[in-house]
C-alpha positions in Angstrom: -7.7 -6.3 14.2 -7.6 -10.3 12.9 -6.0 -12.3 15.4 -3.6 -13.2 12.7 -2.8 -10.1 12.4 0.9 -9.2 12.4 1.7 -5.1 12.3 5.3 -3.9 12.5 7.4 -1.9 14.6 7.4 1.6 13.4 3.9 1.4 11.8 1.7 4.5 12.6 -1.3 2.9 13.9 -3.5 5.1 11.3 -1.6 3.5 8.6 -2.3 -0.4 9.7 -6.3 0.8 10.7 -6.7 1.9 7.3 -5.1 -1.1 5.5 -7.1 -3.6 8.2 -10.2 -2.2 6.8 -9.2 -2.4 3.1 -8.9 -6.1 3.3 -12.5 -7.3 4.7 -11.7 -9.5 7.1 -8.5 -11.4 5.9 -5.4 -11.0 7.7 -3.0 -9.3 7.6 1.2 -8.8 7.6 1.9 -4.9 7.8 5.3 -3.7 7.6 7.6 -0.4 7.2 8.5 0.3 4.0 11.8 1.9 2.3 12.6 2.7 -1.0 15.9 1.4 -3.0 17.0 5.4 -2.4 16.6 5.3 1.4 13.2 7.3 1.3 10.9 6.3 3.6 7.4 9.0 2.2 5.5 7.3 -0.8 2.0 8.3 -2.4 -0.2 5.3 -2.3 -2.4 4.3 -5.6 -4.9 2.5 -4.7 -7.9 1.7 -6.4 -10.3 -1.6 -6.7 -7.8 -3.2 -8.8 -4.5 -3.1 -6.2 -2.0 -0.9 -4.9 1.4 0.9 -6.0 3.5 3.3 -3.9 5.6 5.9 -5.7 8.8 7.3 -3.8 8.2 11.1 -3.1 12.4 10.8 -3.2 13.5 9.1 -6.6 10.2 9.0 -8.3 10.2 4.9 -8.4 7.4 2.5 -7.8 6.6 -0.6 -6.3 3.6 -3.0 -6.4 2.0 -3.8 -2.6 1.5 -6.9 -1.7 -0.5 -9.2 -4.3 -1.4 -6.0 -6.3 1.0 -7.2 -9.8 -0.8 -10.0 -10.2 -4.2 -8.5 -10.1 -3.0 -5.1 -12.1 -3.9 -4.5 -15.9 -4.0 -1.6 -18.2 -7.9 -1.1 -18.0 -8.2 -1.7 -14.4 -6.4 1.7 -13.3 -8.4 3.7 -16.3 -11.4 2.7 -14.8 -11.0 2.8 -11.2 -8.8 6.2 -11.6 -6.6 5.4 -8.7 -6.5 8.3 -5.7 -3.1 9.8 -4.2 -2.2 9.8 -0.7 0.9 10.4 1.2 1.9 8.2 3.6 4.8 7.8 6.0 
């Protein structure tokens, strides 16, 4: 981990390994995350482009982090983003 580094109480440790490593070197803020609906289990998209998390609840999705401004319509046709569930 950066020295910088600033991970969140209730983050699984898996979880903020495997987001450490997505950012090369930069650091980085980690937090829980909850949907509008209470739900706390999203599928992450995530492809070269950014990442989204979709509610496994209500269905509803959010950008992560910086990911907006980076997204656009070719990007995730492209990179065909991969699903996995995260708590």
């Amino acid at each position: 981990m950066h020295a910088d580094d600033q991970v969140g109480e209730g983050v699984p440790a898996e979880l903020a390994a495997f987001l450490r490593n997505a950012v090369d070197g930069r650091p980085v803020k980690i937090v829980p995350s909850v949907c509008g609906c209470d739900g706390g289990v999203f599928f992450l998209l995530v492809n070269a482009s950014g990442a989204e998390r979709e509610c496994s609840v209500c269905g509803s999705r959010a950008f992560l982090a910086d990911s907006e401004e980076c997204w656009n319509e070719e990007s995730w046709e492209d990179d065909e983003p991969g699903g996995d569930a995260a708590a």
